[in-house]
MITI-174314 format. One record per residue (C-alpha): x, y, z; residue number from 1; residue in three letters. Coordinates in steps of 0.5 Angstrom, whole numbers, plus 500, padded with zeros to 3 digits. Each point is the difference from the previous one (the first is absolute). Example, Ala and Ser with C-alpha at 12.3 -4.5 7.8 and 13.67 -1.06 7.14 Angstrom:
BEGIN
{pt {525; 491; 516}; 1; "ALA"}
{pt {502; 507; 498}; 2; "SER"}
END
This chain:
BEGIN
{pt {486; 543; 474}; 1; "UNK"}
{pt {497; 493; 498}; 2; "UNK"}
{pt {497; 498; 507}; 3; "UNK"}
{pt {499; 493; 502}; 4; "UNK"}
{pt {492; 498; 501}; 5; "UNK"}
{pt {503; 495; 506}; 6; "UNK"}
{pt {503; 506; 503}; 7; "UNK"}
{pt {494; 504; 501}; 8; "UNK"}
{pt {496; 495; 504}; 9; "UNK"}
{pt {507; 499; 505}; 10; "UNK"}
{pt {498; 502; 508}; 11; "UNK"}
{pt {507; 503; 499}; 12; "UNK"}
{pt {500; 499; 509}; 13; "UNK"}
{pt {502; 493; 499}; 14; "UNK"}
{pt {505; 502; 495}; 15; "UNK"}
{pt {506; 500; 505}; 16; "UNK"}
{pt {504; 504; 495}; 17; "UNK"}
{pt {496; 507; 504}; 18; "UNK"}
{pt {501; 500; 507}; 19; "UNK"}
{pt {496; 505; 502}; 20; "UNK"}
{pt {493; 503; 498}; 21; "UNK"}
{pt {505; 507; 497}; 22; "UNK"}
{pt {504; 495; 496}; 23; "UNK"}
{pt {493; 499; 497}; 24; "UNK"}
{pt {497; 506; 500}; 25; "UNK"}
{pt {507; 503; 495}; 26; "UNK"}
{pt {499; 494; 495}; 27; "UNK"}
{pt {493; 501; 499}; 28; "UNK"}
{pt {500; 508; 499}; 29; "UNK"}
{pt {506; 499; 495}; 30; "UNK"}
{pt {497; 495; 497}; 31; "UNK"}
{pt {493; 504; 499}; 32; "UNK"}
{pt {505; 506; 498}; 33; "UNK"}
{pt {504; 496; 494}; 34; "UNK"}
{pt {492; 498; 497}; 35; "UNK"}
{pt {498; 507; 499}; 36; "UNK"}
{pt {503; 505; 496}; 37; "UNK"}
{pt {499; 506; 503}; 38; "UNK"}
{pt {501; 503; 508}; 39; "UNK"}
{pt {495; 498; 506}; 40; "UNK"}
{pt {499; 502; 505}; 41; "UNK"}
{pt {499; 497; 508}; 42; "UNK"}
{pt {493; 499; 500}; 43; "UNK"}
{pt {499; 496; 493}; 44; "UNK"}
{pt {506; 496; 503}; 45; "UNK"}
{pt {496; 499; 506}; 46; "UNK"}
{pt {494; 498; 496}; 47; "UNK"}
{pt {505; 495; 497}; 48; "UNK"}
{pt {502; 498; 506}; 49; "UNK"}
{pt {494; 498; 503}; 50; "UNK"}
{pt {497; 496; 494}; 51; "UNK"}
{pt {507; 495; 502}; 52; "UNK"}
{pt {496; 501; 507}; 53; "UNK"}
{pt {506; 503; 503}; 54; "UNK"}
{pt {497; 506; 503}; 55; "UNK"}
{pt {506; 506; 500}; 56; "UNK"}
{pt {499; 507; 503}; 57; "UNK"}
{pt {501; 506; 495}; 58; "UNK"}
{pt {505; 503; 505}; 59; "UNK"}
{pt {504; 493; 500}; 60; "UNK"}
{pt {500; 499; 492}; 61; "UNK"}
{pt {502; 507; 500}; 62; "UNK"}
{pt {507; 498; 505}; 63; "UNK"}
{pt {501; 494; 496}; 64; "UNK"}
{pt {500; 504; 494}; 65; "UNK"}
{pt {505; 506; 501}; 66; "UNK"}
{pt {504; 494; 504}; 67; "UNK"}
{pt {500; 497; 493}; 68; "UNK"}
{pt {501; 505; 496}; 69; "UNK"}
{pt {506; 501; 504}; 70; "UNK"}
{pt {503; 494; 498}; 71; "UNK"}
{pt {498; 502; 493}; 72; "UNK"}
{pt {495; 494; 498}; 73; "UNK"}
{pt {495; 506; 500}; 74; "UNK"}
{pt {500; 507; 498}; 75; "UNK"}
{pt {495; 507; 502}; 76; "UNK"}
{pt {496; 503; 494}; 77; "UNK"}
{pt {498; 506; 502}; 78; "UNK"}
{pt {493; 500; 504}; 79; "UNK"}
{pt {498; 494; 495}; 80; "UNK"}
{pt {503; 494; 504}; 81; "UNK"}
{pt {505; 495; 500}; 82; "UNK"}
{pt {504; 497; 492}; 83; "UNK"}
{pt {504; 494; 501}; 84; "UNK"}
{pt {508; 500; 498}; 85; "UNK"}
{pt {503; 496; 496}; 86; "UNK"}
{pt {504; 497; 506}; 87; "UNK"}
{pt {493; 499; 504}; 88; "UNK"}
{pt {497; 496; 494}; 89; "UNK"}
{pt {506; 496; 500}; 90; "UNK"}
{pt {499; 498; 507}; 91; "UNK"}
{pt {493; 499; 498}; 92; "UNK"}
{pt {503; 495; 496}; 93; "UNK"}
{pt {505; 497; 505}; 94; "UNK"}
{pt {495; 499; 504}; 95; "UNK"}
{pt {494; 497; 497}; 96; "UNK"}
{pt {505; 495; 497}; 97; "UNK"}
{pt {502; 498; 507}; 98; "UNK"}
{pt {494; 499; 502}; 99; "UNK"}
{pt {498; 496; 494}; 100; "UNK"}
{pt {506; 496; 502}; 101; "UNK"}
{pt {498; 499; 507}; 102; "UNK"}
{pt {493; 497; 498}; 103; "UNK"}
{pt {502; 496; 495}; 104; "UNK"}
{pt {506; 496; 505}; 105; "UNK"}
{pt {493; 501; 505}; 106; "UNK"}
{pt {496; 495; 495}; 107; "UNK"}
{pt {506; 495; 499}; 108; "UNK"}
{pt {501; 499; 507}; 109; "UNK"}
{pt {492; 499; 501}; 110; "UNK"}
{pt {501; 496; 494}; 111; "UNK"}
{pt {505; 496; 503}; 112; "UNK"}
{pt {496; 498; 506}; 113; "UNK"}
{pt {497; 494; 498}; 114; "UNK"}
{pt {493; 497; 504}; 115; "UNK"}
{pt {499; 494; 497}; 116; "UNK"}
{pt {502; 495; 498}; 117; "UNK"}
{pt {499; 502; 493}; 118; "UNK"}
{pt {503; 506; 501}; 119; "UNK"}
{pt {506; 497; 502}; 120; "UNK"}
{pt {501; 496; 494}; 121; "UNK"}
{pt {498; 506; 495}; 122; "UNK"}
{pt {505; 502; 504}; 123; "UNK"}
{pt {506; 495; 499}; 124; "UNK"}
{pt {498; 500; 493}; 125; "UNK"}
{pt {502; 507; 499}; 126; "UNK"}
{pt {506; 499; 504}; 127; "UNK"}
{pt {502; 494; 496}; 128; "UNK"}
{pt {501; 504; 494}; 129; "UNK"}
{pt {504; 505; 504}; 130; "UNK"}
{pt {505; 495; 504}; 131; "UNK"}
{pt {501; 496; 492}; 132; "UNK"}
{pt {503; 507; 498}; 133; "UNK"}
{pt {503; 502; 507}; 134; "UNK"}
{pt {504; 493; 500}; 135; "UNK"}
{pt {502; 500; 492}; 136; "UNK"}
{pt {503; 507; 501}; 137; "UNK"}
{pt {504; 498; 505}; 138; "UNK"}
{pt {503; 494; 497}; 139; "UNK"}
{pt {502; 505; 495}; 140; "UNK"}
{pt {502; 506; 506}; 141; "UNK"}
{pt {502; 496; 507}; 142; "UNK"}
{pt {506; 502; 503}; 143; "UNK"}
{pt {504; 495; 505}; 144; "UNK"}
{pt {497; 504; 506}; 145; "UNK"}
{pt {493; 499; 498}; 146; "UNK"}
{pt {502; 492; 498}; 147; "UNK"}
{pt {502; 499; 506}; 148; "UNK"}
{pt {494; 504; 504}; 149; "UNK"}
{pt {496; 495; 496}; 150; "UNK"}
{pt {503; 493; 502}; 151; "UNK"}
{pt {501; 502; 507}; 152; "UNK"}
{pt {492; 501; 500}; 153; "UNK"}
{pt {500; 494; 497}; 154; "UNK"}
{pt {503; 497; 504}; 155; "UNK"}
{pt {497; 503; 506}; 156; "UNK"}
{pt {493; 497; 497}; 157; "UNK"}
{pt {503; 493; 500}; 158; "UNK"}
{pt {502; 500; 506}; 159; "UNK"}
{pt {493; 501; 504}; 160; "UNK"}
{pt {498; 493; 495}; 161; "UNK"}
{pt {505; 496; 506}; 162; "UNK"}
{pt {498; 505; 506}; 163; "UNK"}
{pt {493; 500; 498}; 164; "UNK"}
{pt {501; 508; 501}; 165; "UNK"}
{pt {495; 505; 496}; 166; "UNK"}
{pt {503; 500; 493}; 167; "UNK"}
{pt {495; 507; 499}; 168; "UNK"}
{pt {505; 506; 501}; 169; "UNK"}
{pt {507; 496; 496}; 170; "UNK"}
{pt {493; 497; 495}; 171; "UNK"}
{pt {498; 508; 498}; 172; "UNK"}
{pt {507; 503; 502}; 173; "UNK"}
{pt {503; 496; 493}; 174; "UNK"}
{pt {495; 503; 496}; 175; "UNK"}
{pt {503; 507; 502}; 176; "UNK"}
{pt {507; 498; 499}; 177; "UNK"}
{pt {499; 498; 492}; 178; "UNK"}
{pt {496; 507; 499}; 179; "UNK"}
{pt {507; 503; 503}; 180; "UNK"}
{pt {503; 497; 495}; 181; "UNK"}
{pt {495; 502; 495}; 182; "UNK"}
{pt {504; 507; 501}; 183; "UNK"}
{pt {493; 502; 498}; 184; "UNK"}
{pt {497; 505; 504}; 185; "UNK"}
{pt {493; 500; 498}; 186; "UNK"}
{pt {500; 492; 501}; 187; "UNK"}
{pt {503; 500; 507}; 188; "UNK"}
{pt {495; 506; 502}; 189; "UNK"}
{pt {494; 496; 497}; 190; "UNK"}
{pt {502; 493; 503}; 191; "UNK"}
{pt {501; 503; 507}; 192; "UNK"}
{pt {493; 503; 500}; 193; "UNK"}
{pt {498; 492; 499}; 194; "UNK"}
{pt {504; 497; 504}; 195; "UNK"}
{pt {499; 504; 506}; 196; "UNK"}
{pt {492; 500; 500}; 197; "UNK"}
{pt {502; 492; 499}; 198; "UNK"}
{pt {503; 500; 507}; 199; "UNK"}
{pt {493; 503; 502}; 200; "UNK"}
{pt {497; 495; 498}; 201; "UNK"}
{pt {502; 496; 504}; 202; "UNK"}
{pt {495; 493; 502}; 203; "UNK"}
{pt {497; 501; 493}; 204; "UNK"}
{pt {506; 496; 496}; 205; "UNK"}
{pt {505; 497; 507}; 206; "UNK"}
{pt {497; 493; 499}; 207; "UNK"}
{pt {501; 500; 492}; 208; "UNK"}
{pt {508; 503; 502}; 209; "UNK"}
{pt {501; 496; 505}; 210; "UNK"}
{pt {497; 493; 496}; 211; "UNK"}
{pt {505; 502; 494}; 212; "UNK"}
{pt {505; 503; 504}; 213; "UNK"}
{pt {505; 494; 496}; 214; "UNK"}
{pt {498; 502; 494}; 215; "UNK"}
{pt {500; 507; 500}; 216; "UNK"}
{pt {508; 499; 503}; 217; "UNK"}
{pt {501; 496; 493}; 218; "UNK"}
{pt {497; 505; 495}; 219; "UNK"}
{pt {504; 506; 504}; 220; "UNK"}
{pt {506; 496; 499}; 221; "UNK"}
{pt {500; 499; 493}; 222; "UNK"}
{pt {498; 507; 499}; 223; "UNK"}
{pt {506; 502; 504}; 224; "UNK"}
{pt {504; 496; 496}; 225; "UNK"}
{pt {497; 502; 492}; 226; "UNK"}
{pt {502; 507; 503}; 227; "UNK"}
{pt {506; 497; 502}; 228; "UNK"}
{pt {502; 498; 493}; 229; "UNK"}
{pt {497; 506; 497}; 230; "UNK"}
{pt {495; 496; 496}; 231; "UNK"}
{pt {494; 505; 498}; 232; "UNK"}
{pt {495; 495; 498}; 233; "UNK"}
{pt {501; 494; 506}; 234; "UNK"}
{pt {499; 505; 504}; 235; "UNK"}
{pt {494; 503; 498}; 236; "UNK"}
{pt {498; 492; 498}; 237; "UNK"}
{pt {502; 499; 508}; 238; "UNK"}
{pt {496; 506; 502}; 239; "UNK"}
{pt {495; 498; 496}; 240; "UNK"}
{pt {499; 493; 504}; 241; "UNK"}
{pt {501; 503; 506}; 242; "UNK"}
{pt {494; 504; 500}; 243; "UNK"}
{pt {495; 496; 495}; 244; "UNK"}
{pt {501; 495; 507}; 245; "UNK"}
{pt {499; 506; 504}; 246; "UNK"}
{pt {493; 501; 497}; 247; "UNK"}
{pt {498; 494; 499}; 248; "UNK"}
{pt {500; 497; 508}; 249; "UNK"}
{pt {496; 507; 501}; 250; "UNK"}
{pt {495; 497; 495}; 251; "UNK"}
{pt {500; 494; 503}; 252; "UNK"}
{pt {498; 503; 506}; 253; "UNK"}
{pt {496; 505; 498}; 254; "UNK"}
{pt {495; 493; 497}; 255; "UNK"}
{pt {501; 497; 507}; 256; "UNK"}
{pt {497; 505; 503}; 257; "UNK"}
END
């Protein structure tokens, strides 16, 4: 097994995939048993144990590891100590992938908590790139029912312009609604981690939405209607538009301040 270095240095109490200290206790005995290529015994697994500083009686590792080799991950070696199985390594591997997955989902929410201005605009520009492909695929993918929860957005944003309401959630929730129609499953994921850290941030773009509320009403009406009739590159290009002028009122503010 090639291990991941980024593994390696994880308090793996933080990860949520273990819920309890046994949880990560079984992982680390497997994963030490998978490197060697011989039988170990209680105490050298011990040892190995506390340089994780998990501190692990030999009575304890001795229950844990017949408890093991009676699911059939590990097996008995005469007097010479515990082999992993092949259905063990696989565990191992199992295990370290999900781990490895939660930590990168991790990083991506952390990411995509902007606290700046800056960040914020960085961010908007990665997005800009997903929203362009998320909008030409649904002019290519929608189905009636994602159209008409599009233009029933839309016109819920319109109508906050003549109640002076709040364009927030009907502004956000039409993004949502073209990722849907995108029928692609890593843009809708993806867009919907953005979106909501958006919601979080409340004060920080309220006044910039709410000042251009109008023209974000207009740019999401012509998307909606490029999708409408299928036009792959009017509706990126409307995307396109749409979030250049997104950007550039952060900006603005951004030098205002």
């Amino acid at each position: 097994m090639i291990e991941n270095p980024e593994l390696e240095n994880i308090n793996l109490e933080e990860v949520d995939l273990f819920s309890s200290k046994t949880d990560i206790v079984n992982y680390l005995l497997l994963k030490y048993l998978l490197k060697t290529n011989e039988p170990v015994g209680s105490w050298v697994l011990k040892v190995m144990l506390e340089l994780k500083n998990v501190t692990v009686s030999t009575t304890t590792i001795g229950r844990l590891l017949k408890t093991l080799d009676a699911k059939g991950y590990t097996e008995l070696v005469g007097s010479r100590g515990r082999v992993i199985t092949a259905q063990g390594a696989n565990i191992v591997h199992e295990l370290s992938e999900r781990v490895r997955r939660e930590q990168l989902q991790k990083k991506i929410m952390k990411a995509a908590q902007p606290q700046n201005l800056q960040e914020l605009i960085d961010l908007m520009s990665a997005r800009k790139v997903l929203e362009c492909e998320t909008a030409r695929l649904a002019a290519s993918r929608a189905i009636t029912t994602n159209i008409k929860a599009m233009e029933h957005t839309v016109k819920r944003h319109e109508m906050c312009l003549g109640n002076c309401g709040d364009p927030t959630f009907p502004a956000l929730d039409f993004h949502g609604k073209v990722a849907e129609a995108s029928n692609n499953r890593f843009l809708i994921a993806s867009l919907d981690i953005l979106v909501n850290e958006e919601l979080k941030l409340g004060s920080k773009i309220e006044e910039i939405r709410k000042e251009r509320s109008a023209e974000y009403a207009l740019h999401h009406r012509l998307i909606a209607e490029a999708i409408k009739k299928g036009d792959v590159d009017e509706a990126e290009n409307e995307m396109r538009t749409h979030m250049d002028a997104i950007i550039a009122a952060l900006v603005e503010q951004k030098n205002i301040n």
